[in-house]
N, C-alpha and C positions, 0 to 999 in steps of 0.2 A: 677580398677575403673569401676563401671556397666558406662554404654551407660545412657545417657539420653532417657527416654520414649518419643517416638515421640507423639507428639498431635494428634490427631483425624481428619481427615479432615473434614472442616464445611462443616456441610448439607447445600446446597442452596434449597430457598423452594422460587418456583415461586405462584409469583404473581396472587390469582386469577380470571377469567377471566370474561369480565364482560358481564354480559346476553344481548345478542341481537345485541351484537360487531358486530360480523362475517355478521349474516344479514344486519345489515345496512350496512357496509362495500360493499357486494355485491350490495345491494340496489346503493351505491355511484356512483361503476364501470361502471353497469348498466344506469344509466343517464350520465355518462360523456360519455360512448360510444356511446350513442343516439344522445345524442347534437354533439360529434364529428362529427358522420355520416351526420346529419343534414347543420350544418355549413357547415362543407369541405364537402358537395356531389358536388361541380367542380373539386374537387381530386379526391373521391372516387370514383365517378363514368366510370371516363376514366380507371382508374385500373381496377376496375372490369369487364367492358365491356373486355380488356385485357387480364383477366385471363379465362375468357369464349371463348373468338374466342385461347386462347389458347386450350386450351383440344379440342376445333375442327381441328386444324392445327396438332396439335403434330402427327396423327396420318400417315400425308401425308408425315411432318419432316421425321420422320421414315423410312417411305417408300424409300425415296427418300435418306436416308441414307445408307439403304440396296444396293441402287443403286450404290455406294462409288460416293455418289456427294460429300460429305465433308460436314460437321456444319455450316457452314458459308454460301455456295451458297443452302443448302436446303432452311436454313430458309430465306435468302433473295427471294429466290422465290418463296417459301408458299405466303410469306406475302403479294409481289409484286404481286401474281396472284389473292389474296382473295382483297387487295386496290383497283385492277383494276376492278375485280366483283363490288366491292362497289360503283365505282366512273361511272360504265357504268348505273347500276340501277338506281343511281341518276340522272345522267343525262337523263336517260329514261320517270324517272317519273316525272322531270321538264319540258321535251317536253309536256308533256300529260298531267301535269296538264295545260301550259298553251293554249294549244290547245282546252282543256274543258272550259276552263275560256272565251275564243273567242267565243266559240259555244253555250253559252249558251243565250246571248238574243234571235238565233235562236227559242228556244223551249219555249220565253214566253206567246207565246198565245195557245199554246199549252196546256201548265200549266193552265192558266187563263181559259180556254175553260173544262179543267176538275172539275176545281174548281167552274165553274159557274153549270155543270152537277150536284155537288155532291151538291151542297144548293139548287138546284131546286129538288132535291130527297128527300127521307125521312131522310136524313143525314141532310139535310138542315132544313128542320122543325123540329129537333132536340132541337134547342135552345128554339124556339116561344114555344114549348112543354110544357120545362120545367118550363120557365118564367111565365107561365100563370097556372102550378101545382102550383108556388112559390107563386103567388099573391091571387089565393084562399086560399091558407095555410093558409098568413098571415091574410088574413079577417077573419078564420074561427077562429083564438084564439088572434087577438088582441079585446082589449076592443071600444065599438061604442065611437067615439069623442063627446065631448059637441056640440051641436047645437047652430049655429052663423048667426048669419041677414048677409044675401049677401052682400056687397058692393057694391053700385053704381055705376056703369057705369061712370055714370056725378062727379062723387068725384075723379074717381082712377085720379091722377096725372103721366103722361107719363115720364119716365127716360129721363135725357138729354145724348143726343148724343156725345158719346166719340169721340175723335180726332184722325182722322187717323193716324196710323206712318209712317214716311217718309222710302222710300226705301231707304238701304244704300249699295251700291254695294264695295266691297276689290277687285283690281287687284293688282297680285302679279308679279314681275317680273319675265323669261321664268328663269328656272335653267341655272347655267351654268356647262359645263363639268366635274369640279369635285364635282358639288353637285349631279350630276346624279351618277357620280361613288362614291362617298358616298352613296347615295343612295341603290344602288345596291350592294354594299361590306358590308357592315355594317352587315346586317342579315346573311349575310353566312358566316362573320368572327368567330362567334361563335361556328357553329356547325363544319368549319374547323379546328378549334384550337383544338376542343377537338377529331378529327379525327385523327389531329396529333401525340397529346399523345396518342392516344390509340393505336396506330402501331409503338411509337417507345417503349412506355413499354411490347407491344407483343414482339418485336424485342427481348429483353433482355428476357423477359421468356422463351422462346423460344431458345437463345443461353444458358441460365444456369439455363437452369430445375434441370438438378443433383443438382447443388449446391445446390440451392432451397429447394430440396425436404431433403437435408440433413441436411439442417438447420430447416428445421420443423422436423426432429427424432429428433436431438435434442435439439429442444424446449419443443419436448412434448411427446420422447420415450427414450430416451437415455438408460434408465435402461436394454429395451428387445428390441435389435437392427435389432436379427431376428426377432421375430414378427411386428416389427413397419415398417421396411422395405418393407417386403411382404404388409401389409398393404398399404399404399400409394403406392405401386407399382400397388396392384391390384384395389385400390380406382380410382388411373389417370386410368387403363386405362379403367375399368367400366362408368369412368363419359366423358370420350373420346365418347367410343364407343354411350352412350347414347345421347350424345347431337348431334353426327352426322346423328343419326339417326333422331333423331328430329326435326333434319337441313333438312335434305333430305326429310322427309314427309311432313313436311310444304312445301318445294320449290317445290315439286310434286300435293300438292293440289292448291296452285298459277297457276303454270301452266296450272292443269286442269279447274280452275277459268277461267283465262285468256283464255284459246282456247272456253270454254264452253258461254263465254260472246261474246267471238269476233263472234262466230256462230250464237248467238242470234239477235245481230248489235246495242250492248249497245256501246256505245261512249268510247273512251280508256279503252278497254282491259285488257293493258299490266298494267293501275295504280290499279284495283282494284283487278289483279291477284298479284302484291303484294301486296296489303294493307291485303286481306284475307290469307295470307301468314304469313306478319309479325302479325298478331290479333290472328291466330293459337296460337303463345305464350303464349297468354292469357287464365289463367284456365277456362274453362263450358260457356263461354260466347262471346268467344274472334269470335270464327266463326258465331255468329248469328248476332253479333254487324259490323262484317265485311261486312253482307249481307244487310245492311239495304242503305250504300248509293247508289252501283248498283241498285236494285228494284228502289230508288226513281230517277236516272237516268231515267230508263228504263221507270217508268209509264211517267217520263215527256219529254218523245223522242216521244215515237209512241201513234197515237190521240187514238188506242183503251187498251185494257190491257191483250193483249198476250204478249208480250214481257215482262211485270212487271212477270207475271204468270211463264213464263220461268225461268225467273231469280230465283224465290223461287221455282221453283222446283228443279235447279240446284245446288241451296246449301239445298235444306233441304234434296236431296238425298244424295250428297257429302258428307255431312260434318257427315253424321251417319255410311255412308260404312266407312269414312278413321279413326272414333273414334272407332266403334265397330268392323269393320272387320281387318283393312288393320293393325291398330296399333298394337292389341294384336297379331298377327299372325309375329307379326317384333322383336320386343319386350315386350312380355308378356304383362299380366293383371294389375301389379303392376311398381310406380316409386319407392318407399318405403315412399310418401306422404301419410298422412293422406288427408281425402278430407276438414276437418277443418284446419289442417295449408296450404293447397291451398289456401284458399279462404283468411284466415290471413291473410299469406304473400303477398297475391295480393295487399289486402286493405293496409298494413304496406309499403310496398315498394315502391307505388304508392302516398301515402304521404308522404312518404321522399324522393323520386328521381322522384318524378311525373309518365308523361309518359313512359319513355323510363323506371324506377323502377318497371311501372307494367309489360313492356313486359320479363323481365328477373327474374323476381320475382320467378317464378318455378325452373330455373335451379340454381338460387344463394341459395334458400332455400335446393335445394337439395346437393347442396356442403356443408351446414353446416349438415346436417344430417349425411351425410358420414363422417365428422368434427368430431362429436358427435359419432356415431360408432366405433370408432378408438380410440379417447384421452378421456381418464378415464375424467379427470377434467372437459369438455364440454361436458357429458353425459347428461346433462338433454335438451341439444338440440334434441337429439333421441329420449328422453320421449316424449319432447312437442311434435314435428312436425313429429316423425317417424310415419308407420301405423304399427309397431307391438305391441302386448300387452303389455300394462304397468304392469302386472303381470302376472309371469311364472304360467304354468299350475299347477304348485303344490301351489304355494300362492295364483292364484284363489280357489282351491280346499279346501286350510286352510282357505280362508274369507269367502266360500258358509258355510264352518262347523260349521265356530261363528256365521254367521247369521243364522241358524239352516233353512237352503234351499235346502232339498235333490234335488226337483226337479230341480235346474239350476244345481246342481253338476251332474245328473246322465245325464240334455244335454248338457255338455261342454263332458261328458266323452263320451258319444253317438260319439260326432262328434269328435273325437281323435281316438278313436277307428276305425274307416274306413279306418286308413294307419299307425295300428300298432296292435300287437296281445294284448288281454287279460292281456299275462303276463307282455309285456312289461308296457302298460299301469298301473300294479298296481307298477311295479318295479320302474319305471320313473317319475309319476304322483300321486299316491294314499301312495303309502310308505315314500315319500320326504313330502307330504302334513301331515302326522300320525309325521313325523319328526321333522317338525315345531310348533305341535303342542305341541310335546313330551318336546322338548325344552320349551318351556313356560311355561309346567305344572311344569319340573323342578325348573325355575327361579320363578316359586310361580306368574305367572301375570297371571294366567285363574283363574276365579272364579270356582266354583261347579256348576252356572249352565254352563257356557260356555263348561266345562268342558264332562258333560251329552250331550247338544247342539254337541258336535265335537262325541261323541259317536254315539247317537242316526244317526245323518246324514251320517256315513261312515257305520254304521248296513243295516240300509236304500239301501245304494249304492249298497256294498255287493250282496245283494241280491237280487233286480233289475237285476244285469249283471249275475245273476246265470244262468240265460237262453244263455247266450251270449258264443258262441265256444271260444274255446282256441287258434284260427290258425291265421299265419299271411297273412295278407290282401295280393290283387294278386298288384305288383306294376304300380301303374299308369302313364302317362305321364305327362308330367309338362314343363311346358316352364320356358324362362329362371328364375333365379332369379330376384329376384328386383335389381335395378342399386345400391341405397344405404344397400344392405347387401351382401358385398365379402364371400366369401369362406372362407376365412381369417378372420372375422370378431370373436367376443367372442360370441360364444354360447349361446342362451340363457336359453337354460337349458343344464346340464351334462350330457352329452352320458351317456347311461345304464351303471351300472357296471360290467356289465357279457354279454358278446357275444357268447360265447358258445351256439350254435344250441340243440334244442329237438332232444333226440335219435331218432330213425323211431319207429311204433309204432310196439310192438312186443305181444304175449303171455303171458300174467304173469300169475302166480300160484295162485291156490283158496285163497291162507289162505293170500297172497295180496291185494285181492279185496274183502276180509269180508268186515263188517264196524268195524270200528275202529282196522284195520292194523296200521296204524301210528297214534302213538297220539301226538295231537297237543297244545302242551304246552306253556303258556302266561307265560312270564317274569312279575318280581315284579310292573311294568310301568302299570299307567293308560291305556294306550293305545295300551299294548304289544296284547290282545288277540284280539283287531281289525286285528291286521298282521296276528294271528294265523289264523283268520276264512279266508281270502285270500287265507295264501296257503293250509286249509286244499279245497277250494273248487279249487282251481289250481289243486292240485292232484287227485281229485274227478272226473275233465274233463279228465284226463289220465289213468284212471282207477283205480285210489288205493283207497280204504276203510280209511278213517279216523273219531277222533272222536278229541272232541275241548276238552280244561279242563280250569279254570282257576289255575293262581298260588296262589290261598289254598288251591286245591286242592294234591298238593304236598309238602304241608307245612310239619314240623316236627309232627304236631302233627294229620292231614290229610293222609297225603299217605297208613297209617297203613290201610286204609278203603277203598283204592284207587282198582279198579278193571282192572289188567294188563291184563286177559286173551283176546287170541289172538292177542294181541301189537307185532308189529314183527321191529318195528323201533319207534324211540322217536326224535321228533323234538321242541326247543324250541327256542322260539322268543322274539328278544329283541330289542326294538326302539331306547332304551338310556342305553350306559353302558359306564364306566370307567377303564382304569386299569384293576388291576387284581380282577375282586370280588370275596368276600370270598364266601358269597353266592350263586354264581351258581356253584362254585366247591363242595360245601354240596349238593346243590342241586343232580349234577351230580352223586358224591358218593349214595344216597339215591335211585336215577334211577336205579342202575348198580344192587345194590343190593336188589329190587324193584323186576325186571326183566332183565335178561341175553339177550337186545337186544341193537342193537347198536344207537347213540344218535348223533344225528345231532343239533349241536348250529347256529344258523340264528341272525348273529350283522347284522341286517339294515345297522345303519351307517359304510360306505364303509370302512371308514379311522380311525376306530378304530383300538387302539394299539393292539391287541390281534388278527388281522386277519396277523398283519405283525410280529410278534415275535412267534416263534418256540416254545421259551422253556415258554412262557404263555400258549402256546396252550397245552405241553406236564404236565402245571401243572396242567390243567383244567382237563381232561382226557377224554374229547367228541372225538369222531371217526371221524368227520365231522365238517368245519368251512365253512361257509356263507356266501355270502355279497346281496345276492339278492333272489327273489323268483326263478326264471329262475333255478339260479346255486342248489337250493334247489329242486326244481322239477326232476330237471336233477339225482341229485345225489339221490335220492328214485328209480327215473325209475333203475337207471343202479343196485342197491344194490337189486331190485324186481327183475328184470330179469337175476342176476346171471352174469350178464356182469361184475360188477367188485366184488371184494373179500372184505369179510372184514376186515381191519385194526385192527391191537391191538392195544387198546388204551392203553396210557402212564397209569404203574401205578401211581398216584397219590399219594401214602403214601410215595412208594418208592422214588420219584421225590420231597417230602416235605423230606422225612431225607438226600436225597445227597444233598438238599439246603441249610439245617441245617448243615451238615460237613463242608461244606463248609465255614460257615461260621463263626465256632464254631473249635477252635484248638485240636485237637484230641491229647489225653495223647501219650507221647511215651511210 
């Protein structure tokens, strides 16, 4: 008895999806996260503050970990020493504020006495100036009034006299003890609470940072545990080291504040050495805005205006040595901020957490950056706010092509060129951009003219850099990286695909450096003979004779007219190819038998099947496989100079009937 036919399994066919879901979706996430942050900022703010003076502590943790103090007593004494920093400054700068607060009806005539100077001056006749520009104005364009008979003298009737108001005096009875200490608790209950929290959630980061950091791999690496690991390992301690430092050059230009004021004899010192200290935080503005209440101290202390003078000279020489000198020389030129999301995040941070959101506003934007760096999903945090280019060198190079712009393409490639050679630059840069392109012409989305447009602009390049040597630049110095891009970090463009060094340069033979020794052959691709003209003028800088052709040139019904003499090598170039094509193994056949010289195939693309399979390359029957200009330069020098031998290439016919027996049961 047959089996029952089993049924089919049902195709499930999803649902589909509906246009602009996914965006408003984000759109949703995006405002509940804001109103979260908005709302709970008495939450989120004592955390955050927490996770900043963390990556400042961890690295003392550490230290004192080396020490074998043990987990427990390091981090209670990190935190115990940075509370008691916090609580002596406070108390510092409560002396001193009310010390100034005492002093000041001292200096109000002082004040009064400059202020009567400055309206007896020409600052003074400033207003009456204007007042009396304002009142000719208006005569000069308002219309003359109707003419009216005066009024009488003897007619006007006098207003009657209003009634004085009675004085009414409030006494209030003397406080008593606990309303004074009400009083006086009340305002400092706040900022102690949230002091509290912020040293006991330090506390806990602090003892379980691993944990932490393991449960962010996996939340958001779990898949590549080497990579994600190294990643946050070298993220903490990149944003460690940067905020210490940050810490230290502020608390250093305070101090210099503070000594530079106390020498001056501006009235507390030690408040506006830190106020200029903590205002450092604050992006391009924070030290000028720091300087402004010292000065007005100063002009209202002493009757003349040396001392105000002092004091702006003190910060306007200060604060340029400790940005332009003292900073880059500590830690480089770059945070990995844009100076647009600086200024954003200033304004953004500062209306959701106020004050204290602006002065942290740099180091929290720069933790989401490093954020964005690292976790695929929060990449467009690195678009918005990072400062690197939103498009790799080769997709600028493809958008200067479609906008038909040789000249920004040939200055972006000017300024790449100065710390990299010729070759690399077209291997890296210009072949990746031909590639992007190449892809597109395939998928049919460039028009004919775009198409022309990406020709004409890389012809243009070409030949522009034909003056430009072949050598690699002398290497420079360079300070550190930026804080938000690790070593670890994803590349943003692919290392070259060939590292192999240029031979030294040596002798080659006449019938080498004819012109057209090697001929330079364009694949069936729109844009295969732009590669060609690259490496025939690559080779050109190394001295071998070349000559370009297109491919109709070697077409079937072409090549019969094609002119091989003195060809002593055949290179052919190709930006997009498949599999096994039939047609460049004709091709190839037609070369051989063409001219008895050897033939070198250049696939662009790196990760074509045919540069990794053997027995493709032995059906193809080229002497020579490709992945870059470099490796193609290379292998002409060594074949000109006799340094290496020539290869027998696979037959072909014979490598097409073993594939056929193979396939095909042979009679016994």
């Amino acid at each position: 008895m047959r089996p029952a036919p089993v049924p089919p399994p049902e195709t499930e066919i999803e649902p589909p999806g509906v246009p602009g879901l996914s965006g408003l979706l984000t759109l949703t996430v995006a405002v509940v996260v804001l109103a979260a942050l908005y709302v709970g900022r008495d939450v989120f703010l004592p955390v955050v503050m927490a996770i900043l003076l963390a990556f400042v502590l961890a690295p003392f943790v550490d230290l004192m970990r080396k020490w074998h103090l043990g987990r427990v007593p390091s981090v209670i004494v990190a935190v115990v020493v940075a509370l008691g920093i916090i609580l002596s400054l406070g108390g510092v700068i409560g002396f001193q504020v009310a010390g100034l607060a005492t002093d000041l009806p001292r200096y109000q005539s002082t004040i009064q006495d400059k202020v009567g100077s400055l309206r007896e001056g020409s600052l003074g006749k400033l207003p009456g100036i204007l007042k009396d520009f304002g009142r000719r104005f208006d005569q000069a364009v308002a219309e003359p009034p109707p003419e009216q008979a005066p009024a009488s003298p003897s007619t006007a009737v006098p207003p009657p006299e209003e009634p004085r108001p009675m004085a009414v005096e409030v006494h209030e009875p003397d406080p008593t003890p606990a309303q004074m200490a009400r009083n006086l608790l009340l305002p400092l209950l706040e900022p102690l609470a949230t002091t509290g929290i912020v040293f006991v959630v330090l506390v806990f980061i602090l003892m379980q940072r691993e944990d932490l950091r393991d449960r962010m791999i996996r939340l958001f690496g779990a898949s590549d545990l080497h990579r994600t690991t190294a990643a946050m390992d070298d993220a903490a301690r990149r944003l460690s080291r940067y905020f210490l430092i940050q810490l230290g050059l502020n608390a250093s230009f305070g101090v210099v504040a503070t000594i530079g004021l106390w020498l001056i004899g501006v009235p507390s010192p030690i408040l506006w050495g830190v106020f200029a200290a903590l205002m450092r935080f604050v992006p391009y503005i924070g030290s000028f805005l720091a300087a402004v209440p010292p000065i007005l101290l100063a002009a209202a202390v002493d009757p003349g205006w040396s001392m105000a003078l002092m004091t702006i000279a003190l910060f306007g020489i200060g604060e340029p040595l400790m940005g332009h000198v003292v900073e880059p020389v500590v830690y480089g030129q770059s945070t990995g901020l844009s100076p647009f999301a600086v200024v954003i995040s200033a304004i953004f941070w500062t209306w959701m957490w106020g004050p204290v959101g602006l002065l942290i506003a740099t180091p929290l934007t720069l933790c989401l950056v490093v954020l964005g760096r690292h976790v695929e999903r929060l990449e467009f945090l690195d678009v918005l706010l990072g400062d690197r280019p939103a498009l790799t060198p080769a997709e600028n190079l493809y958008q200067r092509m479609l906008a038909g712009d040789p000249d920004e393409a040939l200055e972006s490639a000017e300024i790449l060129l100065k710390e990299r050679s010729l070759t690399s630059y077209y291997d890296e840069v210009a072949l990746r951009g031909l590639q992007l392109a190449a892809n597109d012409a395939t998928r049919g989305v460039l028009t004919q003219r775009q198409l022309e447009q990406v020709k004409d602009v890389i012809r243009a390049l070409v030949l522009d850099l034909s003056g430009h040597e072949d050598v690699e630049p002398k290497p420079q110095d360079t300070k550190d990286e930026p804080v938000a891009a690790p070593a670890s970090e994803k590349p943003a463009n692919k290392g070259p695909a060939v590292t192999e060094p240029m031979p030294p340069a040596s002798p080659l033979p006449e019938a080498w450096r004819a012109a057209g020794a090697i001929l330079c052959v364009a694949g069936r691709g729109p844009l295969d003979e732009a590669a060609s003209e690259m490496l025939s003028q690559l080779l050109n800088k190394h001295g071998l004779g070349t000559r370009v052709i297109p491919h109709e040139a070697v077409s079937r019904r072409e090549i019969f007219n094609l002119d091989m003499t003195g060809v002593q090598m055949v290179c052919i170039s190709y930006l997009e190819i498949s599999g096994t094509p039939a047609h460049l193994r004709y091709l190839l056949r037609r070369l051989k038998k063409k001219a008895k010289a050897p033939t070198l195939v250049g696939l662009w693309p790196a990760e074509d099947a045919v540069l990794k399979s053997e027995s493709m390359r032995a059906t193809l029957g080229a002497n020579y496989y490709v992945s870059s200009l470099r490796d193609a330069v290379v292998q002409c020098l060594k074949v000109a100079s006799g340094e290496e031998k020539l290869p027998e290439p696979a037959n072909s016919t014979a490598s097409e009937g073993a594939t056929a027996a193979r396939r095909l049961p042979l009679p016994a």
